[in-house]
C-alpha positions as CSV (number, residue, x, y, z in Angstrom):
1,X,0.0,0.0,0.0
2,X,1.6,3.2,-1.3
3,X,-1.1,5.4,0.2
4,X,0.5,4.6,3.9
5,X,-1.3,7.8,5.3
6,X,-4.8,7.6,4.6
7,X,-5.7,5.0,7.3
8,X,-2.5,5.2,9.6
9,X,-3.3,6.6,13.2
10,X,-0.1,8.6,13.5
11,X,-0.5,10.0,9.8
12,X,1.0,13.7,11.1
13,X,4.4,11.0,11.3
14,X,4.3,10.1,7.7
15,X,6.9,11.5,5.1
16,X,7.7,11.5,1.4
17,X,10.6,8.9,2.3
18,X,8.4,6.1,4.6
19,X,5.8,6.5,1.1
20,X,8.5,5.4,-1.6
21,X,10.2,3.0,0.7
22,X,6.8,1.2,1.3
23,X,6.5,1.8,-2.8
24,X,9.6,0.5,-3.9
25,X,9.1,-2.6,-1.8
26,X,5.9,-3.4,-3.3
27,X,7.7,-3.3,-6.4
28,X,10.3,-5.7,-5.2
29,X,7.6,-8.3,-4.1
30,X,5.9,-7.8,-7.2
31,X,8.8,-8.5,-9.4
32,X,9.5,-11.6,-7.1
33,X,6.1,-12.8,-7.4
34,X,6.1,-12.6,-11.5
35,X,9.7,-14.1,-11.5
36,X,8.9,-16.9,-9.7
37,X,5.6,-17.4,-11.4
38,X,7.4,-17.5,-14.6
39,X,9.8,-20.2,-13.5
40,X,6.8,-22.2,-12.0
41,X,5.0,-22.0,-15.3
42,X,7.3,-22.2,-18.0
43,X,10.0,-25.0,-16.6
44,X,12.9,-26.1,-18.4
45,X,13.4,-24.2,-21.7
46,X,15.1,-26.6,-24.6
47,X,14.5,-25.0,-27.4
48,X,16.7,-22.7,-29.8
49,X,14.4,-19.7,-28.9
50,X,16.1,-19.4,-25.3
51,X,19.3,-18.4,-27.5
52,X,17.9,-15.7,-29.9
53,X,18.6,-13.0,-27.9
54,X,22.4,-13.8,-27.6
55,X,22.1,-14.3,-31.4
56,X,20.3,-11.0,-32.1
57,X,22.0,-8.6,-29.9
58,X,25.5,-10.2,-31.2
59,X,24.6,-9.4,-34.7
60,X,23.8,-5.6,-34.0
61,X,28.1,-4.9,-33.3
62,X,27.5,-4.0,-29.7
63,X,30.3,-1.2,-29.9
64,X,28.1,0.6,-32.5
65,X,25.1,0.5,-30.3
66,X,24.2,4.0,-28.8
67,X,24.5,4.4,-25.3
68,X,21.1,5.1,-24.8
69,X,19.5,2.3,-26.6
70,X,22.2,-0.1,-24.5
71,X,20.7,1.8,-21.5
72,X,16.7,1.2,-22.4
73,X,17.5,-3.1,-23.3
74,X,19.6,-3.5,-20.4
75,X,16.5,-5.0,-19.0
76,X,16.3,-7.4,-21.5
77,X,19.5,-8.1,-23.8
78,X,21.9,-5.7,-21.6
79,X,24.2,-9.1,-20.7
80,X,24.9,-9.3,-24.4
81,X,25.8,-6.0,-24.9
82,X,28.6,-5.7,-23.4
């Protein structure tokens, strides 16, 4: 719950700071939970498709990749970008 101070009793004693810390761990747990919902559902992956990223990103000459675009696919491909 990111709106901590609606319903707290001692609402005067909640800041900005208390707010995103209860925020960003929400978003923590919620990463967890689709992570390991993904691993529960998808189990061992044997196809070639678990390889096309390392394929792609390989064929785009990482050193001619703008900083910015290496920045916005870290996420994704950023271990092949190196």
């Amino acid at each position: 719950m990111t709106d901590y101070d609606c319903w707290h009793p001692d609402h005067d004693s909640v800041t900005v700071d208390l707010i995103i810390a209860n925020l960003m761990q929400n978003a923590a747990t919620a990463q967890k939970t689709i992570a390991d919902a993904v691993e529960t559902i998808s189990g061992a992956r044997t196809c070639a498709c678990k390889d096309a990223p390392r394929h792609r990103a390989s064929s785009r000459r990482p050193p001619h990749v703008p900083e910015q675009t290496k920045k916005d696919l870290a996420p994704i491909i950023g271990k092949y970008l190196k």
